[in-house]
SEFIFI-671615 format. One line per field, with one value per residue (C-alpha): residue in three letters; chain; x, y, z. Coordinates in nm, 3 decimals. Layout:
<rs>
res: [Ala|...]
chain: [A|...]
c1: [X|...]
c2: [Y|...]
c3: [Z|...]
</rs>
This chain:
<rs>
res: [Unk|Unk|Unk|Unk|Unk|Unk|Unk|Unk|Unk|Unk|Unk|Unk|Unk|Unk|Unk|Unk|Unk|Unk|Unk|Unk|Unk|Unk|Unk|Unk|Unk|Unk|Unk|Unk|Unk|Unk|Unk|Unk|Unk|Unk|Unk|Unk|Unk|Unk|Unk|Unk|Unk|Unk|Unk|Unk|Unk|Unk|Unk|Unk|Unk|Unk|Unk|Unk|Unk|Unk|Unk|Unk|Unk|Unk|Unk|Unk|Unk|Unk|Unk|Unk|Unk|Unk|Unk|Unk|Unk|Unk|Unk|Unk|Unk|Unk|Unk|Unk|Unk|Unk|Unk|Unk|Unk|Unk|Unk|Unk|Unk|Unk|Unk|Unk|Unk|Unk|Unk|Unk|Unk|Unk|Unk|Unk|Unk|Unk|Unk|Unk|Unk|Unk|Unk|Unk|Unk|Unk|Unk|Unk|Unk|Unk|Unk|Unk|Unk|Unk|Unk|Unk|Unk|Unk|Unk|Unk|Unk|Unk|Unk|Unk|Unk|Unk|Unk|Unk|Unk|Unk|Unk|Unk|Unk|Unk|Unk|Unk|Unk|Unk|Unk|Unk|Unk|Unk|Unk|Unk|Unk|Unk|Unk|Unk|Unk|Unk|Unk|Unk|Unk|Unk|Unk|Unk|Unk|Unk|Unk|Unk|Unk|Unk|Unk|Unk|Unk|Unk|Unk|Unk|Unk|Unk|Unk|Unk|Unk|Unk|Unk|Unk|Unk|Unk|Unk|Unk|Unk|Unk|Unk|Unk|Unk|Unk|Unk|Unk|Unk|Unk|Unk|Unk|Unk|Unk|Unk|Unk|Unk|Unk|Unk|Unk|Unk|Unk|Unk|Unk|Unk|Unk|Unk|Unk|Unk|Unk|Unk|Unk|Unk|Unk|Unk|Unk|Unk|Unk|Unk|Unk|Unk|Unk|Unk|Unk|Unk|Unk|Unk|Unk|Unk|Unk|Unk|Unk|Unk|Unk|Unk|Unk|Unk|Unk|Unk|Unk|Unk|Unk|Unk|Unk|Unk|Unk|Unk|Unk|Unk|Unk|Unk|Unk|Unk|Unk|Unk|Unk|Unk|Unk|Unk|Unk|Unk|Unk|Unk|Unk|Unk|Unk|Unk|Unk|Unk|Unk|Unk|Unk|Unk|Unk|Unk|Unk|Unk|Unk|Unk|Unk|Unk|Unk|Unk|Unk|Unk|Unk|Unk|Unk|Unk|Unk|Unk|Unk|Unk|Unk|Unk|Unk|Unk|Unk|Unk|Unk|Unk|Unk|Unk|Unk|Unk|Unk|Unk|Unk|Unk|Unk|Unk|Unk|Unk|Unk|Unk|Unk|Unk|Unk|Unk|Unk|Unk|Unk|Unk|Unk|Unk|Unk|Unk|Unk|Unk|Unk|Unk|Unk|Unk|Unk|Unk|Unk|Unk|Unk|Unk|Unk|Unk|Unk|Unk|Unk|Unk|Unk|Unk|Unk|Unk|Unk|Unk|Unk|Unk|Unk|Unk|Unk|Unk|Unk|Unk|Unk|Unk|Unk|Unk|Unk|Unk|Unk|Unk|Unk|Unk|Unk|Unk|Unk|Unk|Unk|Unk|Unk|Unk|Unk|Unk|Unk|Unk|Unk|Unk|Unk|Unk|Unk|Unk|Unk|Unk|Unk|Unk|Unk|Unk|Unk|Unk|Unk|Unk|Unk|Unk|Unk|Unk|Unk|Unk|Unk|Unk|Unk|Unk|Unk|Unk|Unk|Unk|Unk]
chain: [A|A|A|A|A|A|A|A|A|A|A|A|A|A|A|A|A|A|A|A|A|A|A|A|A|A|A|A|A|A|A|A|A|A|A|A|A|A|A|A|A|A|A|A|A|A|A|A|A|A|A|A|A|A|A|A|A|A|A|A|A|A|A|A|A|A|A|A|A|A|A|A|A|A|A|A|A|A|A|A|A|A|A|A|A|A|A|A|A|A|A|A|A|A|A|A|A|A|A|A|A|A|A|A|A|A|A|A|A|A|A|A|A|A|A|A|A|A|A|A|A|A|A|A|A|A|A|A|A|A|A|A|A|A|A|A|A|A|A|A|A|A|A|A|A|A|A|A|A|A|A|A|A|A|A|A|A|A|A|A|A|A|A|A|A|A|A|A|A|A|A|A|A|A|A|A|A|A|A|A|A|A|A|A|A|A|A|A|A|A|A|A|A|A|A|A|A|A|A|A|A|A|A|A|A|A|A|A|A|A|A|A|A|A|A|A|A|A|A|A|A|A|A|A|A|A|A|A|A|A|A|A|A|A|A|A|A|A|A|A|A|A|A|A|A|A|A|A|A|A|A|A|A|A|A|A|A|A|A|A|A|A|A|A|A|A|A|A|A|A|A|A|A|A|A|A|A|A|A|A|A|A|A|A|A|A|A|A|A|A|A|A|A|A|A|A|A|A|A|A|A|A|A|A|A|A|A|A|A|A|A|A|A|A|A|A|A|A|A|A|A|A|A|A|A|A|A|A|A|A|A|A|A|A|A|A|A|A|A|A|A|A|A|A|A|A|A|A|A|A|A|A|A|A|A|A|A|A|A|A|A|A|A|A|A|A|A|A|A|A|A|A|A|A|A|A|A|A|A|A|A|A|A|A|A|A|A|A|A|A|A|A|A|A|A|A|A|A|A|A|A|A|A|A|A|A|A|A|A|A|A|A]
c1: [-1.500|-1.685|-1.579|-1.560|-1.380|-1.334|-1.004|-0.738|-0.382|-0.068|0.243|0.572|0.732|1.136|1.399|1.466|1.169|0.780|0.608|0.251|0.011|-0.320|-0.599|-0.844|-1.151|-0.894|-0.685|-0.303|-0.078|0.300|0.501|0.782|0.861|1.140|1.071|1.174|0.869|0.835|0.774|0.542|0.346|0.356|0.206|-0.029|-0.191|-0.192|-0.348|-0.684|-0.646|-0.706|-1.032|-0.833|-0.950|-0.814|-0.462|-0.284|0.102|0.274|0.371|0.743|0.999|0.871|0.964|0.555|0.568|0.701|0.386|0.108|0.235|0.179|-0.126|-0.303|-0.606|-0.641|-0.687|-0.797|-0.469|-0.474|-0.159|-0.151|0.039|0.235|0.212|-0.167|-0.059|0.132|0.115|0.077|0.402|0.592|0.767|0.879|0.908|0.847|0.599|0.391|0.416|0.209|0.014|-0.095|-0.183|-0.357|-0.596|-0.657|-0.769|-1.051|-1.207|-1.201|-0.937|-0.710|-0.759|-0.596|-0.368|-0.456|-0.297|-0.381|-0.463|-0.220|-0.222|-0.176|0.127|0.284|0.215|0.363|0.704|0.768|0.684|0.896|1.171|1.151|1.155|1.501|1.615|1.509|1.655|1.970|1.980|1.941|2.216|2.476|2.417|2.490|2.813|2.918|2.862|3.073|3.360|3.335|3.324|3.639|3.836|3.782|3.517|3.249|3.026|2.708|2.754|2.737|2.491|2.150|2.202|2.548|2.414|2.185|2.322|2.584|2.668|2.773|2.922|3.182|3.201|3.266|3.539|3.711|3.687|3.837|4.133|4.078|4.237|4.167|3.904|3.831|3.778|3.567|3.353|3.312|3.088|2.840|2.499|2.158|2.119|2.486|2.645|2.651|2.815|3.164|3.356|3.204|3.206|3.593|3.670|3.425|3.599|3.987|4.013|4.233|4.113|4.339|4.379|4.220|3.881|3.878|3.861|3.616|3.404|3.383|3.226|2.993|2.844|2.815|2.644|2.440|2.360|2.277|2.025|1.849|1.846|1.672|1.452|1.306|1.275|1.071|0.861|0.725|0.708|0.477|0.296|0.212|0.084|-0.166|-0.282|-0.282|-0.482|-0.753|-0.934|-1.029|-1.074|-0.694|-0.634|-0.901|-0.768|-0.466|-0.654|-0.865|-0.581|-0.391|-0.604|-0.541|-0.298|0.074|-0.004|0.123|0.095|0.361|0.265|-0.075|0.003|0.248|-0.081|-0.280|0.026|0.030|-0.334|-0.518|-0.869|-1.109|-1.142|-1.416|-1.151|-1.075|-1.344|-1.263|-1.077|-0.898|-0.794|-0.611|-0.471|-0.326|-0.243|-0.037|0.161|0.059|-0.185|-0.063|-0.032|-0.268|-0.071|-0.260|-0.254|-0.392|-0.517|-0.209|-0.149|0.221|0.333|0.188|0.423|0.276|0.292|0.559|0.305|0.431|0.691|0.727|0.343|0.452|0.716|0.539|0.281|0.473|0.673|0.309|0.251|0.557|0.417|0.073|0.228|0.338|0.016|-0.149|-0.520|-0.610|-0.716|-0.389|-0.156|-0.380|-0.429|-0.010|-0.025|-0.238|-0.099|0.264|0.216|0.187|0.356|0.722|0.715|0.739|0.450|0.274|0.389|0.255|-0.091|-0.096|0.020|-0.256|-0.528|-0.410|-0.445|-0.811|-0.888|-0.748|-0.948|-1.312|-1.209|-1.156|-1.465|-1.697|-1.472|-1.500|-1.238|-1.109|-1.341|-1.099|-1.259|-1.038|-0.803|-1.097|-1.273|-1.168|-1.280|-1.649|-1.725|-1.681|-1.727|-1.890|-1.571|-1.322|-1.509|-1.465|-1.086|-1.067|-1.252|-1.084|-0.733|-0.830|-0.983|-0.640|-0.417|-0.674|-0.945|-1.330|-1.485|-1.849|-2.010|-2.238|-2.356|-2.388|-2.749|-2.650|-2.893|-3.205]
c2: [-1.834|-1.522|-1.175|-0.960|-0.656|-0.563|-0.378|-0.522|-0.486|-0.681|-0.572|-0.791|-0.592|-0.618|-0.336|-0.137|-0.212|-0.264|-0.539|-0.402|-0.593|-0.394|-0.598|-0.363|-0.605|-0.882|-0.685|-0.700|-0.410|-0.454|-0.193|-0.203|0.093|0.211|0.250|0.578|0.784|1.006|0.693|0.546|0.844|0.801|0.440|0.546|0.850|0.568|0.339|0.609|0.729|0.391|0.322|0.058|0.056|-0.241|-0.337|-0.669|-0.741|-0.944|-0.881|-0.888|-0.789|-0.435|-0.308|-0.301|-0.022|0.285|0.178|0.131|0.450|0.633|0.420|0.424|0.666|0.643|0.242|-0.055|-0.176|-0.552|-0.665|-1.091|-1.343|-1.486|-1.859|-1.791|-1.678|-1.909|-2.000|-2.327|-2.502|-2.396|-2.146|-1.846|-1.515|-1.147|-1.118|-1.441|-1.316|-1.002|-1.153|-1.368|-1.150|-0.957|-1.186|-1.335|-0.957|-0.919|-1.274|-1.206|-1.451|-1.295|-1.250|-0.866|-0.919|-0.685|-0.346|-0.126|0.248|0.539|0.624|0.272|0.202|0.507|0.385|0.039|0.218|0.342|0.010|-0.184|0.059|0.043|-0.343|-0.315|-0.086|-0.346|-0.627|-0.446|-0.315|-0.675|-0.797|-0.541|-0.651|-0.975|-0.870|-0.679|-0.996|-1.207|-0.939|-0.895|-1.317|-1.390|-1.121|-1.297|-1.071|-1.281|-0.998|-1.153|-1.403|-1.149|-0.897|-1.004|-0.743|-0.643|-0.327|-0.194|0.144|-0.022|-0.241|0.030|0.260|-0.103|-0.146|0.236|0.273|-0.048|0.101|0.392|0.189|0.132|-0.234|-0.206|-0.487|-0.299|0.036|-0.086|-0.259|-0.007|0.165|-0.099|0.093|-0.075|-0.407|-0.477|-0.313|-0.606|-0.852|-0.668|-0.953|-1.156|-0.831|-0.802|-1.168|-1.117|-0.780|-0.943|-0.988|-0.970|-0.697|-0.570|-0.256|-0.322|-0.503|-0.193|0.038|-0.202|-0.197|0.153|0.190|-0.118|0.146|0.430|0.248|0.106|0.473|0.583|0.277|0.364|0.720|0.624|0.420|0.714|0.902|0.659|0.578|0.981|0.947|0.637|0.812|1.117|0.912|0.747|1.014|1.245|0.934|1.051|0.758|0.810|0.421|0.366|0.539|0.316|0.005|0.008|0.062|-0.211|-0.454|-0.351|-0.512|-0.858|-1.022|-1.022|-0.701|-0.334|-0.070|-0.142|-0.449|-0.309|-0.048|-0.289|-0.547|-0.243|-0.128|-0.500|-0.585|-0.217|-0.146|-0.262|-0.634|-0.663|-0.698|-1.047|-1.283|-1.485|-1.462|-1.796|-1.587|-1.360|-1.627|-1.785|-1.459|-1.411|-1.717|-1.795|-2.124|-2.477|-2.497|-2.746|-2.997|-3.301|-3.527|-3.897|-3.865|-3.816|-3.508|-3.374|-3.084|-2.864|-2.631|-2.253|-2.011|-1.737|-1.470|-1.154|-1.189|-0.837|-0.962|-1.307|-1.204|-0.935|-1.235|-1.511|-1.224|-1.106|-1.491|-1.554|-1.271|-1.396|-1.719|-1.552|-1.401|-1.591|-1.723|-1.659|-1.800|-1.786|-1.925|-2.231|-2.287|-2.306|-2.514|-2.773|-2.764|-2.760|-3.131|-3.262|-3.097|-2.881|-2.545|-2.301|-2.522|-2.466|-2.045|-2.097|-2.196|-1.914|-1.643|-1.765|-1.710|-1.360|-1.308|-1.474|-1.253|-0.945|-0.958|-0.990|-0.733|-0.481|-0.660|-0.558|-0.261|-0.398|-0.452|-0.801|-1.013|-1.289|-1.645|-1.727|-2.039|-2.277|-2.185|-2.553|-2.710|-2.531|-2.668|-3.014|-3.021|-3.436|-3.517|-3.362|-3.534|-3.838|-3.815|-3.725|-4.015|-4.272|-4.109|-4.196|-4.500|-4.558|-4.483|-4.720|-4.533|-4.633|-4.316|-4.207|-3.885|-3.673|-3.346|-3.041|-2.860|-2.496|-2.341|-2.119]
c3: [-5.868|-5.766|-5.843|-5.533|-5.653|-6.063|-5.936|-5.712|-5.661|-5.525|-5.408|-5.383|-5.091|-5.080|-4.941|-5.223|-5.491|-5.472|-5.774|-5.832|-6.012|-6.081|-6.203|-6.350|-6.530|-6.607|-6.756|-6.584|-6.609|-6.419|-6.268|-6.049|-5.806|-5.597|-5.242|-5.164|-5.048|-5.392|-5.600|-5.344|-5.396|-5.730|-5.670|-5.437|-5.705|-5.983|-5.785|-5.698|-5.986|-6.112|-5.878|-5.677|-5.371|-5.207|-5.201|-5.075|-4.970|-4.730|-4.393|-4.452|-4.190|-4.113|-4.537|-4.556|-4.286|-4.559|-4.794|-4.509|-4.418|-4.716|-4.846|-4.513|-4.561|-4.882|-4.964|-4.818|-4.732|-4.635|-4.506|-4.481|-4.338|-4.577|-4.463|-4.544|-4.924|-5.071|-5.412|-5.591|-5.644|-5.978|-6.080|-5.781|-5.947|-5.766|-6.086|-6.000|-5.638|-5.704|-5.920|-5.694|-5.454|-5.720|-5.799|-5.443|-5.356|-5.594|-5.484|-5.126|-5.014|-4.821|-4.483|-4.274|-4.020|-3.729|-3.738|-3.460|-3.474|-3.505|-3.129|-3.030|-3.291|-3.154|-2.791|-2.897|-3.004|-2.663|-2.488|-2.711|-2.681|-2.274|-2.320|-2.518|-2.246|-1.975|-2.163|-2.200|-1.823|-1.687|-1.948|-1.808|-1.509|-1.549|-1.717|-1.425|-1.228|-1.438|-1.434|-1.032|-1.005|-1.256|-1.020|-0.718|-0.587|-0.410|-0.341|-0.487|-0.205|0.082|-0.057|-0.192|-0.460|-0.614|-0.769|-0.510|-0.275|-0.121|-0.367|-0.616|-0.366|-0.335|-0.703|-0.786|-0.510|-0.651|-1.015|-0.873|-0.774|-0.416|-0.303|0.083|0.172|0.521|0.324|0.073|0.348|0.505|0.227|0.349|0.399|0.636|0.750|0.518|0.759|0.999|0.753|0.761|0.857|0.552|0.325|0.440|0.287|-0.024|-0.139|-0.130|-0.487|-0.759|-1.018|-1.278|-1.444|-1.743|-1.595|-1.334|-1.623|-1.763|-1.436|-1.476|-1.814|-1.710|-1.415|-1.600|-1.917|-1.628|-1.537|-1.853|-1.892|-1.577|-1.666|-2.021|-1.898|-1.628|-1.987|-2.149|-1.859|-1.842|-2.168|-2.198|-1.876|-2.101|-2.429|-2.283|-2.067|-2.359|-2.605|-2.833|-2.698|-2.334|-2.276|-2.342|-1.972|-1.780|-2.020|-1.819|-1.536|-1.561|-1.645|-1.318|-1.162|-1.276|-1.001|-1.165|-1.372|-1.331|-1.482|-1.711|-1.811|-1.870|-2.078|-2.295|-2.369|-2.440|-2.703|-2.818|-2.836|-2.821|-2.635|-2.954|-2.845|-3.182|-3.383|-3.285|-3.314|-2.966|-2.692|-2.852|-3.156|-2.980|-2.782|-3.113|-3.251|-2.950|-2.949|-2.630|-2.699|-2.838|-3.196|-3.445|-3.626|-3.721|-3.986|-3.984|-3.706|-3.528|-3.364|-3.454|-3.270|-3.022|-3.052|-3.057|-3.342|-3.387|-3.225|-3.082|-2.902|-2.704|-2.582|-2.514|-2.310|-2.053|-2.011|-1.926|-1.687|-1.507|-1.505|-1.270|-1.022|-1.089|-0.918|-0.620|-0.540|-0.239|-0.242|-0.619|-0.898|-1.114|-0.836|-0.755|-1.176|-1.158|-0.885|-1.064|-1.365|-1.182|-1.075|-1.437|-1.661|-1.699|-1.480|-1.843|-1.986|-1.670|-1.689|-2.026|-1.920|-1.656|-1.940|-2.157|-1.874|-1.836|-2.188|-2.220|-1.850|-2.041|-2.354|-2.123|-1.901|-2.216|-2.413|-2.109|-1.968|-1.583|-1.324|-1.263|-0.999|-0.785|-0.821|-0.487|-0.492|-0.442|-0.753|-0.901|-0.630|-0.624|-0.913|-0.861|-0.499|-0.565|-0.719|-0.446|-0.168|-0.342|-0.426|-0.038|0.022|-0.166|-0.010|0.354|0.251|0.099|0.451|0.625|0.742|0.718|0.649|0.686|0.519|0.652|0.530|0.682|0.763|0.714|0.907|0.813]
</rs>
């Protein structure tokens, strides 16, 4: 075996201690640090000072983030997947571990995970941090529905939305301790307004002192959500207008412009996946590094699972989200692709499909920095215009009908 590198290192990531294995000329030397930031220093000088210049360790949890951190800039750091790692059957030590790793390093055998630039990692931590906020948001929500339903009020019935103006000027009042149905329908704001009789009935119910004080909590956590997530938003508004990279700003333009995406959406897949498509070979490898393709499982020649990979999940999950809107959009490509695939297969396999497209459809738009070009609903059908006549065909033929093609002369 083949020699890339006479000096390599390993590390054994865990919580509280780092197992390094430096291979300098075949020669092993074993140390085992703490992983408070003064002894990863100290790991990081012995390391240059050493000549290493490439350094493996797995991508565990996020306890690789405090050495990447202070490594970054001054090694090759080349963090792996550790279901691409794994050693030989035998003995399991920390030790073997970073040996291991070690010696995979300096023949070229392991192969970097994709970590994005500074300004797109930082970018990343505000999307994911709106996406807890939304997640949470919708979750009270659907608490306050659940208290408002086991006290007998039937407002969700009435009112399309329980928390929109009129909604929470109801639910407020009857936190406050108000108990008069006509009263509280009153509040009723717009088009509401004309559903009093049916508001009267909804609001009769039978809320006690402790789920009122409850309610009230509920609304202003509710408020403090909503006022968080206006925070964050500026906030993610400002970071990519102020990126050191200029093509961050018309990345997110160019992706709103995919039917289903936003702008947030947009500027979450360009914190996920970044602008610099050359780092993944294909659009398919970024679909499997996503999660959002069928998995590979076959042995005998039996396929065994197509169940997709872990991926990222925070990307997975704004995909499959712009997919649903994506579906909803008449006359384009996306909703007739659901619509075929709809017919055949499980609506969230079929969502699936969808998110992948957007995906693929993301990565050429950044690869050749244009704006997104609609193929039109028909697009399918274009292509295989000879077979859709003939399934037409063979339809009619099928209800009884003799029917006789003729093609059309489009004129000069």
């Amino acid at each position: 075996m083949e020699v890339l590198h006479d000096c390599g290192c390993g590390l054994d990531v865990h919580a509280k201690t780092v197992e390094a294995c430096l291979i300098t000329k075949g020669r092993k030397e074993l140390r085992t640090f703490s992983t408070m930031t003064d002894e990863l220093l100290r790991l990081a000088d012995g390391l240059t000072s050493a000549g290493c210049t490439d350094v493996a360790m797995e991508s565990t949890g996020v306890y690789w983030k405090p050495i990447f951190n202070v490594l970054e800039g001054l090694l090759r750091v080349i963090l792996v997947n550790a279901r691409h790692i794994k050693a030989v059957p035998g003995r399991k030590t920390d030790v073997r571990d970073c040996e291991w790793l070690a010696d995979l390093v300096r023949h070229g055998w392991v192969k970097a995970s994709f970590i994005p630039p500074l300004e797109i990692r930082e970018l990343r931590e505000l999307t994911r941090y709106r996406q807890t906020l939304v997640t949470e948001h919708t979750a009270v929500a659907n608490r306050i529905q659940k208290l408002i339903e086991s006290a007998n009020i039937k407002l969700g019935q009435v009112a399309s939305d329980v928390l929109g103006l009129s909604g929470r000027l109801m639910l407020r009042a009857l936190a406050e301790g108000e108990t008069d149905a006509g009263k509280l329908a009153e509040l009723a704001q717009g088009k509401l307004r004309s559903k009093q009789a049916e508001l009267r009935r909804a609001l009769e119910g039978r809320l006690t002192q402790a789920q009122r004080w409850v309610l009230a909590e509920f609304l202003a956590w509710l408020e403090e959500l909503e006022a968080a997530l206006t925070r964050v938003e500026t906030r993610i508004g400002e970071a990519v207008a102020a990126c050191p990279d200029p093509f961050v700003q018309e990345a997110v333009e160019l992706l709103d412009t995919i039917p289903g995406v936003g702008e947030r959406t947009a500027q979450t897949i360009v914190a996920e996946i970044g602008v610099d498509m050359g780092r993944f070979p294909s659009a398919k490898h970024l679909a499997s590094w996503a999660g959002v393709c069928p998995g590979n499982h076959e042995s005998a020649g039996k396929r065994k699972s197509g169940q997709p990979t872990k991926g990222n999940k925070s990307l997975r999950t704004v995909l499959v989200e712009a997919a649903w809107a994506a579906t909803h959009a008449k006359g384009t490509f996306l909703q007739a692709k659901y619509q075929r695939l709809v017919k055949r297969m499980p609506k969230q396999k079929a969502l699936g499909a969808v998110a992948h497209r957007l995906l693929v459809i993301s990565y050429h738009l950044l690869s050749r920095r244009v704006p997104y070009a609609e193929l039109g609903s028909d697009y399918v059908d274009r292509q295989h215009l000879e077979r859709q006549r003939q399934r037409l065909v063979e339809r009619l033929e099928g209800l009884g009908v003799t029917v006789t093609i003729e093609k059309v002369v489009e004129a000069a």
